[in-house]
C-alpha positions as CSV (number, residue, x, y, z in Angstrom):
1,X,0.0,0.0,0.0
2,X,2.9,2.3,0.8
3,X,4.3,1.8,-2.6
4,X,1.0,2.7,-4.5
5,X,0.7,5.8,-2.3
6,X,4.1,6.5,-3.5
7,X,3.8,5.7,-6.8
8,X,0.6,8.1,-7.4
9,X,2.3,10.7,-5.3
10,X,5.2,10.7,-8.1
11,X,2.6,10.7,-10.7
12,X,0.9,13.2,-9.6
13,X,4.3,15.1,-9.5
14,X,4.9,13.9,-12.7
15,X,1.5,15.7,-14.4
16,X,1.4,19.0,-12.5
17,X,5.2,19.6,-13.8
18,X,5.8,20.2,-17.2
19,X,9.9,20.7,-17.4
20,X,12.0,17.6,-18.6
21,X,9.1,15.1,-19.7
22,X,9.6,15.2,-23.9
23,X,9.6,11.4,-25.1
24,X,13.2,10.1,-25.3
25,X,14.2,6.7,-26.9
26,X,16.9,5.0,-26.3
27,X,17.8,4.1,-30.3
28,X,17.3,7.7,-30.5
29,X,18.9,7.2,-34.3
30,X,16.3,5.1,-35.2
31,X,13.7,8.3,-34.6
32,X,15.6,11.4,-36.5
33,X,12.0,13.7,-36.0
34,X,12.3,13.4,-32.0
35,X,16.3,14.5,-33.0
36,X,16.7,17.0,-35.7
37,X,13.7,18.2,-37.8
38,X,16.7,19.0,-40.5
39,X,17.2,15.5,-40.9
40,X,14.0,14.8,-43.4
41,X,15.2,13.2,-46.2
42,X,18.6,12.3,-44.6
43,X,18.6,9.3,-46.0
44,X,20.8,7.3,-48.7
45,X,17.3,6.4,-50.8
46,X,14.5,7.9,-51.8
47,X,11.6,7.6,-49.0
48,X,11.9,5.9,-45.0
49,X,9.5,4.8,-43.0
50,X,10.0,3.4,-39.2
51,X,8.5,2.6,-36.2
52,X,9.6,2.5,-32.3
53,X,8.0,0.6,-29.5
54,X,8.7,1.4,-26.5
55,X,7.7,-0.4,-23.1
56,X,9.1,0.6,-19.5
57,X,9.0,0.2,-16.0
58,X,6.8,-2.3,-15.8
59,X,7.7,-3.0,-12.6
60,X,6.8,-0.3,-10.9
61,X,2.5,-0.4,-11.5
62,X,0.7,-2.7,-13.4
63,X,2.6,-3.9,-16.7
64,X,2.7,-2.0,-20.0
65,X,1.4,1.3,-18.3
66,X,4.5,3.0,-19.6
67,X,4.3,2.5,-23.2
68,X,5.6,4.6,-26.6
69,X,4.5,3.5,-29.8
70,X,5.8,6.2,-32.4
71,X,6.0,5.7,-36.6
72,X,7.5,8.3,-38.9
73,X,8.4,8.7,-43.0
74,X,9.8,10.9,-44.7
75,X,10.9,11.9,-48.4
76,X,13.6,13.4,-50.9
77,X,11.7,16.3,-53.4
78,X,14.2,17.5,-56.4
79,X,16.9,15.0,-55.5
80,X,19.4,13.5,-58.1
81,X,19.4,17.0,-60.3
82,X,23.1,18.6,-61.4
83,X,23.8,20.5,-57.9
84,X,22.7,17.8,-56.0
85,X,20.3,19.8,-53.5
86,X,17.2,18.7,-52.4
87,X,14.3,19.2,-50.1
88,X,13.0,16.9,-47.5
89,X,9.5,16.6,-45.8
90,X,8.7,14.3,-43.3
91,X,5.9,13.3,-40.6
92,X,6.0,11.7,-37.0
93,X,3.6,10.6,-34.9
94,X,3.2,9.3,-31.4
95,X,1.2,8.2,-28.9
96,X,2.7,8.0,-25.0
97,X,1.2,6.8,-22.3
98,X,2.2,7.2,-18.6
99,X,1.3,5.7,-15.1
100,X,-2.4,4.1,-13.5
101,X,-3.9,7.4,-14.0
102,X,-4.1,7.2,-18.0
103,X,-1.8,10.3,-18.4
104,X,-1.7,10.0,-22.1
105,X,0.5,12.2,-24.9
106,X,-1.0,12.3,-28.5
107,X,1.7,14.4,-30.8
108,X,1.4,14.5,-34.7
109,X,4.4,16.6,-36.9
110,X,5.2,17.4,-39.9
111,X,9.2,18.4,-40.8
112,X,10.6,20.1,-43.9
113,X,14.3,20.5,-44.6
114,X,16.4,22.3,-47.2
115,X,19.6,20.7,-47.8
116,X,22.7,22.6,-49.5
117,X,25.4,20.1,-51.1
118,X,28.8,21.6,-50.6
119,X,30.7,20.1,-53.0
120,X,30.3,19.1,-56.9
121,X,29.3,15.1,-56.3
122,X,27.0,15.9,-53.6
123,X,28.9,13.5,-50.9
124,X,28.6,16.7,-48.2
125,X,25.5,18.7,-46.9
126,X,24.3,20.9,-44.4
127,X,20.9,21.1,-43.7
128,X,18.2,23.4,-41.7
129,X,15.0,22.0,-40.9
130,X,11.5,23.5,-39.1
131,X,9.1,21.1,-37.4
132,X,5.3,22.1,-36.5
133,X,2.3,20.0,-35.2
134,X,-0.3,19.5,-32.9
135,X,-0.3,17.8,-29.1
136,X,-3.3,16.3,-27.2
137,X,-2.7,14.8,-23.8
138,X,-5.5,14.0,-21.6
139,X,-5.9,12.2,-18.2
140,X,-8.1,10.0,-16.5
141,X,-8.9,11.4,-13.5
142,X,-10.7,8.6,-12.2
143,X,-8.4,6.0,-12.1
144,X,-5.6,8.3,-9.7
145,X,-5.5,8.0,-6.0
146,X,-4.4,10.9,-3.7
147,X,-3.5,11.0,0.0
148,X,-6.6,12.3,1.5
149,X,-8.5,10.0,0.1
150,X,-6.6,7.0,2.2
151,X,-8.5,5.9,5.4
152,X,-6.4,3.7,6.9
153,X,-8.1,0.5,5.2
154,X,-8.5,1.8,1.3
155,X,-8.8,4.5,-0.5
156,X,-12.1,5.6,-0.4
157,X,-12.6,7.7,-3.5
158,X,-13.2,11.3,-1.6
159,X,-10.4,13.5,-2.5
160,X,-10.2,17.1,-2.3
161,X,-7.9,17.3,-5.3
162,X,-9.4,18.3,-9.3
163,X,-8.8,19.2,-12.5
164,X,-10.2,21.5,-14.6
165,X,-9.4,20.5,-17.8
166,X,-8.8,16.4,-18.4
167,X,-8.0,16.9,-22.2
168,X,-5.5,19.6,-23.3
169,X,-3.9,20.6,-26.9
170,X,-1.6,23.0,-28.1
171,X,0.6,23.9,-30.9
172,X,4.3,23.0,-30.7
173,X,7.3,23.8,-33.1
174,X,11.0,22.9,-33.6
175,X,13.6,24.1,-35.9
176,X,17.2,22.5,-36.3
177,X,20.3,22.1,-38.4
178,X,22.9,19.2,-39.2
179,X,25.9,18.5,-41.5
180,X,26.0,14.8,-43.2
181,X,29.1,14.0,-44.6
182,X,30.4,11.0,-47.0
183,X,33.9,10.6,-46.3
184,X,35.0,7.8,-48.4
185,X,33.3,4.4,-49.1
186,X,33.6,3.0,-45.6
187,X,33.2,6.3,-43.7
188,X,30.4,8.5,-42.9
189,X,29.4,11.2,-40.4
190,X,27.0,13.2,-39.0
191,X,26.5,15.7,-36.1
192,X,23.8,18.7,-35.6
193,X,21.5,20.6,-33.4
194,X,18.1,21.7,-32.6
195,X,15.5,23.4,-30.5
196,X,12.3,22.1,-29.4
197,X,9.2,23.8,-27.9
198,X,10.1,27.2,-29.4
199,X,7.1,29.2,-28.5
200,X,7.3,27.3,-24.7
201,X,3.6,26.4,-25.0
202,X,1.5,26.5,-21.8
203,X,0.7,23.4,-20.4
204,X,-1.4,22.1,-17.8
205,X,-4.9,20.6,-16.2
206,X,-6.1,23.3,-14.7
207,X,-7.8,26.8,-15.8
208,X,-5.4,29.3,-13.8
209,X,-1.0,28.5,-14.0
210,X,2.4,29.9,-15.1
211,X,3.2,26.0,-16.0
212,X,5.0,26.0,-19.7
213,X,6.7,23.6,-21.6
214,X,10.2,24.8,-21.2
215,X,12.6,24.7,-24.6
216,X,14.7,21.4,-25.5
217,X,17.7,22.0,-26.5
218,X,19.5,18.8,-28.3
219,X,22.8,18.5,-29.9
220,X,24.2,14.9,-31.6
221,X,26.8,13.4,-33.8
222,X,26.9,9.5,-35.8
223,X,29.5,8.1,-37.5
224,X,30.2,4.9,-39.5
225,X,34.0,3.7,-40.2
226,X,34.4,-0.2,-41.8
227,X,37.2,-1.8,-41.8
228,X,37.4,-4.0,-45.3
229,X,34.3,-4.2,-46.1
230,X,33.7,-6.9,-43.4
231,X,33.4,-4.7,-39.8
232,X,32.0,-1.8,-38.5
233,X,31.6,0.5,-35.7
234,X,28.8,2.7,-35.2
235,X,29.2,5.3,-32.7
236,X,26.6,7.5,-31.9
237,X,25.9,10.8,-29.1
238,X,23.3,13.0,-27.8
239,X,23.0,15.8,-25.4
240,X,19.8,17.1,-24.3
241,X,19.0,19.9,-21.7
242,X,15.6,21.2,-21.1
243,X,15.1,23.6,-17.9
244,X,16.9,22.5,-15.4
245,X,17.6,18.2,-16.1
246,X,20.0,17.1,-18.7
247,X,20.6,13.6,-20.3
248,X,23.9,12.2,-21.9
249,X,23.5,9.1,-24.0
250,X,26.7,7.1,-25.9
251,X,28.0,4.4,-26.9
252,X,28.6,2.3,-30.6
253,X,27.0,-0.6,-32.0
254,X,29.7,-2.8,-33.5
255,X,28.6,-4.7,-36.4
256,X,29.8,-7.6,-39.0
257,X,29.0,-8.1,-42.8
258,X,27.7,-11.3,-43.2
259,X,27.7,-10.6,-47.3
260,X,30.8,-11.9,-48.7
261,X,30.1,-10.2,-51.9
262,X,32.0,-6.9,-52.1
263,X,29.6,-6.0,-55.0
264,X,26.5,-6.1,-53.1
265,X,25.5,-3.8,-50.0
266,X,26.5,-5.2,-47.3
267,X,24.4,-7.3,-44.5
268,X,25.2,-6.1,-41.4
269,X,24.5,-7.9,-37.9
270,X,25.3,-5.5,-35.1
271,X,25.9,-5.8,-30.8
272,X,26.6,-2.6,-28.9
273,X,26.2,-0.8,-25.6
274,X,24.9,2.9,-24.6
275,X,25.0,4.2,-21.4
276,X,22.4,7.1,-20.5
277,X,24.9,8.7,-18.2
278,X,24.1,8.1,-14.2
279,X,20.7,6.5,-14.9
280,X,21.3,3.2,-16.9
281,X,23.2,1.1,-19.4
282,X,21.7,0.0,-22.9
283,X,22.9,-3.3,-24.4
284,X,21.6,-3.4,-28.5
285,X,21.3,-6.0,-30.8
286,X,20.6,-5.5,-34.5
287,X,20.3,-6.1,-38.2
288,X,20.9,-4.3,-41.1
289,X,20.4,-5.7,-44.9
290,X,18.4,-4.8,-47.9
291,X,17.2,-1.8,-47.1
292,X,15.4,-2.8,-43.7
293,X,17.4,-2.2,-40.3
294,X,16.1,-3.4,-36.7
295,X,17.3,-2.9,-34.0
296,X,16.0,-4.0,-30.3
297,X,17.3,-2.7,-26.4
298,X,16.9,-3.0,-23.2
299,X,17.4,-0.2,-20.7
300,X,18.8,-1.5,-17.3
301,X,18.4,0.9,-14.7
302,X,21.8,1.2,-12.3
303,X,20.9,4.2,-10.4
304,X,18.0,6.7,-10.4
305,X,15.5,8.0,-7.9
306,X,12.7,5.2,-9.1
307,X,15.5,2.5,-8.2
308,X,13.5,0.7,-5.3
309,X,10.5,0.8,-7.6
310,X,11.7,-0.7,-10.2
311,X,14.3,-3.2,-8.6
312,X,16.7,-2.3,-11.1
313,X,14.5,-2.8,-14.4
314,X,13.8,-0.9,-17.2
315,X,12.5,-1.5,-20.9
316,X,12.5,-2.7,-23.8
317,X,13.1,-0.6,-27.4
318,X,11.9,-2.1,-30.7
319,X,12.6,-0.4,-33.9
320,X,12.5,-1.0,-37.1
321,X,12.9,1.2,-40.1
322,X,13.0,0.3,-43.7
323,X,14.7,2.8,-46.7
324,X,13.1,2.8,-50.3
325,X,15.7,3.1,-53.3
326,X,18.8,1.7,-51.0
327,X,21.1,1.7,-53.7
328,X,22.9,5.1,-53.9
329,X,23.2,7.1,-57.0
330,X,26.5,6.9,-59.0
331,X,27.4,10.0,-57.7
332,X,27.9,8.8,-53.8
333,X,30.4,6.6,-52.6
334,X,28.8,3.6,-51.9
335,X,28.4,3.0,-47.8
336,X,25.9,1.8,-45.7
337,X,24.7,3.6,-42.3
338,X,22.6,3.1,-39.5
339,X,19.3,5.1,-39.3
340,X,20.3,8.0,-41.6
């Protein structure tokens, strides 16, 4: 009983604070629209289109309570011409939902980019991108428990406490930039920045508050480097800071070409290891061939302030995204690379 009053006390914590609670994957390069609106159309093919599921913290309430099922695609306009430029649109939607009480976070957005090649074979680019949409999160106020309502047996269902709103929307926009660079045939990289929340929207349940949705502020870099064809090492990092919390995940995938044919893309199976710094460590196992790449994760926590809660566990990560058109155009160097 002490746990469930602890639990709802934390979500009820969780809801009437806005700061520090934007959806964050762990394969965050498997979701480029919850990274870098400038990174529509980053892509060595024509069209994408991906999914991520995530579940979490099962543990701490009834199971699959904390769940994130997102899918996005996206799209090259005016690629392949003499200069190489391009445009990129692209659209994301998700659906989170949080905790016993229902909390629930409905987000649909659209992303358009305008990437510059900066050299005559159109192996370098920087990009800008904006991002605009729509968010809905509602609540079920019914299914929450609050302290007054405890009477030493139960919770009776009399509380004090109310909202005046149990659905809420507003819109929210984004704007980025990113540099993607094609090295030589077994090198690639990537690194950018962006801003979420850029009007700082208000947000909150009830009719009267100063609550806003502070700005996100997220900076990241990829690379890919094979060695003969045959391995490769994937390293990938982001930095996010939003109010007053920030979040630092690495690490690198390491994978190995199971394709023996050095005329054919290769078939990559991949382990690695991320570590979202002081909260939990990441272990990844993945595929990448023939235009489709999967990738799955599990986030173990090691020390955070839900620790007894969750006795250590976190969640899984399923994504899978699959790229139209895989085979570059005779102007890039052929290379294969994870996500983007």
């Amino acid at each position: 009983m002490k746990k469930t009053i602890q639990v709802t006390f934390l979500f009820f914590l969780v809801i009437t604070s806005a700061a520090a609670q934007d959806v964050h994957f762990s394969q965050f390069y498997y979701s480029p629209f919850t990274l870098n609106p400038s990174l529509a159309g980053t892509m060595d093919g024509q069209y994408r289109v991906g999914g991520i599921y995530k579940n979490q913290w099962g543990s701490v309430t009834s199971p699959y309570v904390y769940s994130t099922p997102s899918v996005s695609g996206d799209f090259k306009l005016f690629a392949g011409g003499y200069s190489y430029n391009y445009l990129g649109l692209g659209v994301l939607l998700l659906n989170d939902k949080s905790g016993d009480g229902g909390l629930s976070n409905l987000t649909a957005m659209l992303s358009a980019s305008y990437h510059q090649s900066l050299d005559k074979e159109g192996n370098f680019h920087i990009a800008i991108g904006l991002q605009g949409g729509m968010v809905q999160k509602k609540i079920d106020f019914g299914k929450l428990d609050f302290y007054d309502e405890f009477d030493g047996l139960g919770f009776n269902g009399i509380t004090a406490e109310h909202f005046d709103y149990y659905q809420i929307g507003y819109a929210d926009f984004a704007a980025g930039a990113s540099f993607d660079g094609i090295i030589s045939s077994s090198t690639r990289v990537q690194f950018g920045g962006a801003a979420f929340h850029l009007t700082t929207p208000t947000e909150s349940f009830f009719a009267v508050s100063d609550n806003v949705l502070n700005m996100r502020y997220v900076a990241h870099a990829s690379a890919t480097f094979g060695v003969q064809n045959k391995f490769y090492i994937f390293p990938f990092i982001q930095y996010q800071i939003q109010n007053n919390d920030n979040e630092l995940v690495l690490g690198s995938n390491f994978g190995i070409n199971l394709n023996n044919n050095p005329r054919q893309m290769p078939s990559v199976f991949y382990v690695g290891a991320f570590t979202r710094a002081g909260v939990d460590v990441i272990p990844t196992i993945g595929i990448m061939m023939k235009g489709v790449q999967a990738g799955l994760s599990y986030d173990i926590t090691t020390s955070s302030d839900l620790s007894p809660a969750t006795a250590n566990k976190g969640g899984f990560e399923l994504a899978i995204v699959y790229t139209g058109n895989t085979k570059p155009p005779r102007h890039y160097k052929r290379i294969y690379c994870p996500a983007f």
